[in-house]
N, C-alpha and C positions, 0 to 999 in steps of 0.2 A: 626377806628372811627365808622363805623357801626356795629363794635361789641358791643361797648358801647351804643350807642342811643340801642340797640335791648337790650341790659340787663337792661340797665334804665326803657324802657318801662313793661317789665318785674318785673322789681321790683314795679311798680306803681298796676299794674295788684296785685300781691300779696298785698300789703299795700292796696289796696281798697278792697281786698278780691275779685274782679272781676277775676283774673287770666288771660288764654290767652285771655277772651271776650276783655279786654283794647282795643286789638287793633281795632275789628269793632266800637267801640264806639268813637271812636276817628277818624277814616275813616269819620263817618259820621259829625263830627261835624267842622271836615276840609272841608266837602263839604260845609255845610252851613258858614263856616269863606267867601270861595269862592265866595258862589253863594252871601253874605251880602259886599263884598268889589266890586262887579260889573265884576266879571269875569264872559262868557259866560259860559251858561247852561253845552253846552256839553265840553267845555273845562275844564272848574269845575268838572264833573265827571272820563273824561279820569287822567285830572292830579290825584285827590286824589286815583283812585284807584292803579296808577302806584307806587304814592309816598310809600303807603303804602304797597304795597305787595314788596315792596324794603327794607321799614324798617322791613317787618316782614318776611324778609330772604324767599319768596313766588316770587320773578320774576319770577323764570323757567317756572309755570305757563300760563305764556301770549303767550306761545310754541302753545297755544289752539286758542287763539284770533282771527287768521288767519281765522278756521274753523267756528266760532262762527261769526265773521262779515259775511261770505260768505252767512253763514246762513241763517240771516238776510238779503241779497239781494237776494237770489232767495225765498223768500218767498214769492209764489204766491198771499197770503191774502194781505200781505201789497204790495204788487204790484200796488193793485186797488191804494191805496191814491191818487197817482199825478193824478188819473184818475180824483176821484172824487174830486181834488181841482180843476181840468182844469173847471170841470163842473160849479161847484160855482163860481170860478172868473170871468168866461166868462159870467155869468146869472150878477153878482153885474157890472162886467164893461160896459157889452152892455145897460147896465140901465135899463133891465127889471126889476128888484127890486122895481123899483122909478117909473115906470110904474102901478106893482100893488099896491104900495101905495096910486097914488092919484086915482085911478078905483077903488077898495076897499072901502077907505077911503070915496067918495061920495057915495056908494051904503051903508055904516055904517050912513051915516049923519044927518038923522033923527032924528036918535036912541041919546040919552044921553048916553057919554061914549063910543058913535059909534066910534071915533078915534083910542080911545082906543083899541076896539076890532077891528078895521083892521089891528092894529100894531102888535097886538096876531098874528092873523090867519097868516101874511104876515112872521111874525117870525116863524112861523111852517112851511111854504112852505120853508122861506128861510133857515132854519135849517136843513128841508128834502135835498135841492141840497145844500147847500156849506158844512154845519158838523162842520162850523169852527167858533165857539167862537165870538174870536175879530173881525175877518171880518164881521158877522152882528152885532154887537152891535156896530159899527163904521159905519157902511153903515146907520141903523135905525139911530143912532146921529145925523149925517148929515142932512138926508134928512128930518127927523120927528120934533128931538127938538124943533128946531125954528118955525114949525108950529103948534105945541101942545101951545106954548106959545101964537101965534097970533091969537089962536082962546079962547084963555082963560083959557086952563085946568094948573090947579094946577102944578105949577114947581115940587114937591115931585112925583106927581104919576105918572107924562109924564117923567121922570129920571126911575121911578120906574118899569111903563111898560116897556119902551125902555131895561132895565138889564135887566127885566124878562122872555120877548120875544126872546133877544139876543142870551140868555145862554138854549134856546128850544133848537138847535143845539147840545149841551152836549147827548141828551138821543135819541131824532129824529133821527132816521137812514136817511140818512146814516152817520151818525156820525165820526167821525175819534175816538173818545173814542171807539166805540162798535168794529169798525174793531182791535184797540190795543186790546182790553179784549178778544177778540174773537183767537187772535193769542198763549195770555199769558194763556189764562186759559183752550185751547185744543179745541175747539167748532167749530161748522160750522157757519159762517157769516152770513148762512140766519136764523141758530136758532134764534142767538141773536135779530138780526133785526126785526124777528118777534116778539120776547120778548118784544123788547121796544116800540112796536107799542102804546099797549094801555095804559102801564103806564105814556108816553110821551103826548096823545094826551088826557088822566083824567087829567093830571098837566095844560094842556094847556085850559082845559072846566074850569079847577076850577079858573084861570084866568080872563077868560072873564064872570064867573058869579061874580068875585069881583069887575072886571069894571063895571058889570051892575049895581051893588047894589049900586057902590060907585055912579054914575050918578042919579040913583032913590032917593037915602039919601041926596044926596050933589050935586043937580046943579048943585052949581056955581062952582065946582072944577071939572067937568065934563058935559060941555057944549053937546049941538047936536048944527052940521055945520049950520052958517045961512041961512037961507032959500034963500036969496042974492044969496050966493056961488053955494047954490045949483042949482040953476035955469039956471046956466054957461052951465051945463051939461045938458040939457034935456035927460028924459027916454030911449028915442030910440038908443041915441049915448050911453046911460051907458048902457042898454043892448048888446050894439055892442061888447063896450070896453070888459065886461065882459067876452063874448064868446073869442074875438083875445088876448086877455092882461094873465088873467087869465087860461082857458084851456090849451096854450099850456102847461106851466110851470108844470100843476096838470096833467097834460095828461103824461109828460117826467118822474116825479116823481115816478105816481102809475107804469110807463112800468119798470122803474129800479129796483125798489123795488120788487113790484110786482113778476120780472124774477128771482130774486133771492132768496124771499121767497118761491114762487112755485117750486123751482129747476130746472129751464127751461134754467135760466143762471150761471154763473159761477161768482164769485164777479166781476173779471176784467172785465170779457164779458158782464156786464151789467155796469160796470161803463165806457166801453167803450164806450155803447151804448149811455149813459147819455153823453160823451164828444159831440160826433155826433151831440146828439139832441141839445145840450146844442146854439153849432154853427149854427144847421137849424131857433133855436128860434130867433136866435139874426138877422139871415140875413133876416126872416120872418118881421120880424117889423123894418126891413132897418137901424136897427143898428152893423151890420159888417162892420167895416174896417180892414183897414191893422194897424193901431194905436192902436184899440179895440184889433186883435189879438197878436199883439208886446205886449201891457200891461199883457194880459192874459199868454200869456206865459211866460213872467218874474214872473209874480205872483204868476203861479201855481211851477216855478222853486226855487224859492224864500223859498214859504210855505213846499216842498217836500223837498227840501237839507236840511233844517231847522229841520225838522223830520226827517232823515234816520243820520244826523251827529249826534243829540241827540240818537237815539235806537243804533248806532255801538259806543257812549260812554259809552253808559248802559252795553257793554257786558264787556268793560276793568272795571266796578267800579263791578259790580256785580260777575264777575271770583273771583276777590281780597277780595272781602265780603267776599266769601264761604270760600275760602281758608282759610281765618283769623278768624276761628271759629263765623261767623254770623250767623250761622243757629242754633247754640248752644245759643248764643245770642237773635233769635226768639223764640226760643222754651222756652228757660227762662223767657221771658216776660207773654207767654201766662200760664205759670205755674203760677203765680203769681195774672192771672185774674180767680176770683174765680166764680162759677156759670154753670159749662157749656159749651155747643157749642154755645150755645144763647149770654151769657155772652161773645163770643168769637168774637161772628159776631159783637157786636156792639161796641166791643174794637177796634178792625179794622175799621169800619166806624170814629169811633170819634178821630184813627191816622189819616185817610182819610181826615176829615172835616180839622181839623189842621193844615196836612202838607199842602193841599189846597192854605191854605195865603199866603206861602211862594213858593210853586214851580208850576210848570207847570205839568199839566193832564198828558202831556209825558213820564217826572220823574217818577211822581205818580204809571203811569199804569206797567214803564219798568224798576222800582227798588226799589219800595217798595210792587206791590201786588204781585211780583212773589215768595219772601220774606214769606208772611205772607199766601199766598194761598197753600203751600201744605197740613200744619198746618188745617189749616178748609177742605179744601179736604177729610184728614184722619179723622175729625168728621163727616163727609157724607155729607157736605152741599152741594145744588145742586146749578152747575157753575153760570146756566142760570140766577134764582134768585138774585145767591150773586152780578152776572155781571149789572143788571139791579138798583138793592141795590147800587153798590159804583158809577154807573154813576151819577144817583138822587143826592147821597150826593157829589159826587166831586160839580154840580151844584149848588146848595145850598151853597159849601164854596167858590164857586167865586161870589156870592152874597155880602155874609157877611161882612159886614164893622170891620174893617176899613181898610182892605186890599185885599176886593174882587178884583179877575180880572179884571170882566166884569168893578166897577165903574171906575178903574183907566183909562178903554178902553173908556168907556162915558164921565169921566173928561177930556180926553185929546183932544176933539171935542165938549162940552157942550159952548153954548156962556160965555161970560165974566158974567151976572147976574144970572147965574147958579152956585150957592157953593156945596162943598161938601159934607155939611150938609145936604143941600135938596136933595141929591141923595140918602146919607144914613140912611134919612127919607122915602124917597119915595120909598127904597125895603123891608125894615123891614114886609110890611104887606106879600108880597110874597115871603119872607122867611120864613114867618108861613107854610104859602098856601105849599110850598115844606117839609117840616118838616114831615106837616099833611100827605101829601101825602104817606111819607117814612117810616111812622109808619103806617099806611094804609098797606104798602105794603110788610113790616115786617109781620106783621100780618097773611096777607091772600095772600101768594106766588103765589096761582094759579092766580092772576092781570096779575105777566110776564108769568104763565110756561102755560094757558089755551089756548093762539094761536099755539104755537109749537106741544103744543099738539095735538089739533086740528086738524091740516093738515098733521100730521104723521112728526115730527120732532125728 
């Protein structure tokens, strides 16, 4: 019986003129029958690669797998992860989050669009400690939507901000995409990190000059806090707030970051330190319990088995790829794209943008760039760049409607008078804003490679 499905397939190969490529093309497309009838991620991957290196006479193979998952748990870089999710969930559960929302939020309130721009900034802090996507673009839902509404602003652009702000976390170190790109594409953790500093934190200014404009041009769609509200707060207590609310969080951030761009610390040993700080912040502002840390550690248990069960499925699908001529398969694709290493890069981005809709950063980062990155490797393109390049655009395709991430993570928390129209109205402007960015950064490389550089990286 398995002689014959193996010559059928074989003969399909010939009659398409594909030959032995048939079989990775059809691997992959059993992944997506998988991942489109509601089978889990990583189950989706282990089964299709199993299936197929079974039809394509390739089991002996997974002889390997053993060593290859192992691999992947003692890999010190991805070590940090549960570090730095402890970090994040502990900062989102003990409520500092919501803390600097409404401290922020009143010191922005004068300003037209001031909301707006504390939801930015509060999304770049919280991008910097948690890294993680759907956890703030679900934390900002919650806690912003229904106030962005109760003070007037435009249902489009308070959806809009909230995605845009959320998916900071994508490129903001410490990121969980930089620490996977950092592992896949050979690099040290603080290069990257330092790479994405500025291009992250231009994306995040060009933001808050769109809220400014949109408040200057358009009041009524972008309100400043009533004078009322504000008066709650006197000066003296929003100066207080600012120094206890605010400081510690940017004080924990720049120590982590900071220890690991300067080489002082080692990823784990700064996202340990980030664990630490993470619990001194919470018990500072007398929000530690025994409930706060039982949730935290579900959470970061939850988020970490979630990631390490997805990356030891990537090694059973991507063993089975190679074997079954996929690299023959890649390398044909890129023959086919005319122009270039230029022409190369941006055919890989616009697979990137695409597969985006349909899979998780995970996927993306631990089965299709290890795929398509030796390939531009041997055209000389530098890791750093290209690493900072497909972050930007995986961000941008969780944007994109109608099957961004982020909206589906804002729809699933948006009140009942919140459509999904007005969400995929209210990000379209900041998916220009990211575009521009990325053709910006195309462009003129030294944006990521000028800090690494910098500091002897």
């Amino acid at each position: 019986m398995f002689e014959l499905i193996n010559d059928a397939i074989w003969a399909l190969g010939d009659l398409t003129g594909l030959g032995g490529m048939i079989f990775p093309i059809l691997m992959g497309a059993t992944l997506f029958l998988f991942l489109f009838i509601g089978i889990p991620v990583a189950i989706a991957l282990a089964a299709a690669g199993f299936l197929w290196a079974f039809l394509g006479g390739e089991f002996a193979l997974f002889n390997l797998l053993p060593a290859r998952i192992f691999g992947v748990m003692e890999n010190q870089t991805l070590m940090s992860i549960p570090l730095f999710v402890f970090m994040g969930v502990m900062l989102e559960r003990s409520k500092v989050a919501e803390d600097l929302l409404d401290v922020v939020g009143h010191a922005m309130g004068p300003i037209r669009g001031g909301m707006g721009l504390s939801i930015i900034l509060v999304g770049v802090l919280m991008g910097a400690s948690t890294g993680i996507v759907g956890a703030t673009v679900v934390t900002l839902g919650l806690l912003t939507l229904p106030v962005f509404l109760r003070r007037g602003y435009s249902k489009s652009l308070a959806c809009g901000t909230i995605c845009a702000s959320g998916t900071l976390g994508q490129i903001i170190p410490p990121s969980l995409v930089l620490i996977l790109l950092s592992d896949i594409l050979g690099m040290g953790l603080g290069t990257l990190f330092a790479a994405a500093m500025i291009p992250g934190l231009v994306l995040a200014a060009l933001f808050a000059v769109y809220m400014l404009a949109v408040g200057f041009l358009f009041p009524h769609k972008a309100p400043a806090i009533p004078a009322e509200e504000r008066a709650e707060m006197p000066k003296s207590v929003l100066m207080w707030k600012l120094f206890v609310v605010v400081l510690p969080p940017m004080a924990l951030i720049f120590a982590v970051l900071g220890s690991i761009i300067a080489g002082i610390a080692a990823p784990t040993e700064a996202a340990s330190m980030g664990g630490v700080g993470s619990i001194l912040i919470a018990w500072l502002s007398r929000r530690l319990s025994i409930k706060v840390i039982i949730e935290t550690v579900r959470g970061t248990l939850r988020i970490s088995a979630m990631v390490f069960f997805i990356l030891i499925a990537a090694q059973a699908f991507s063993l089975a790829f190679r074997a079954l001529n996929g690299e023959e398969l890649i390398i044909s694709l890129f023959e086919w794209v005319p122009g270039g290493v230029e022409a190369d890069i941006i055919f890989v981005l616009l697979m990137l943008f695409f597969l985006g809709f349909f899979l998780e950063w995970i996927e993306i980062c631990y089965i299709v760039l290890p795929l398509f990155w030796p390939v531009l490797q041997k055209g000389g393109v530098d890791p750093v760049w290209f690493a900072i390049l497909a972050g930007i655009n995986l961000q941008t395709s969780f944007l994109t409607p109608p099957v961004g991430w982020a909206l589906f993570f804002l729809k699933g928390v948006a009140p009942p008078e919140v459509s999904s129209m007005d969400i995929y109205k209210g990000v379209i402007p900041f998916i220009v804003l990211q575009l521009i960015a990325l053709v910006f950064l195309f462009q003129y490389p030294q944006i990521a490679t000028w800090l690494p550089d910098a500091i002897g990286w």
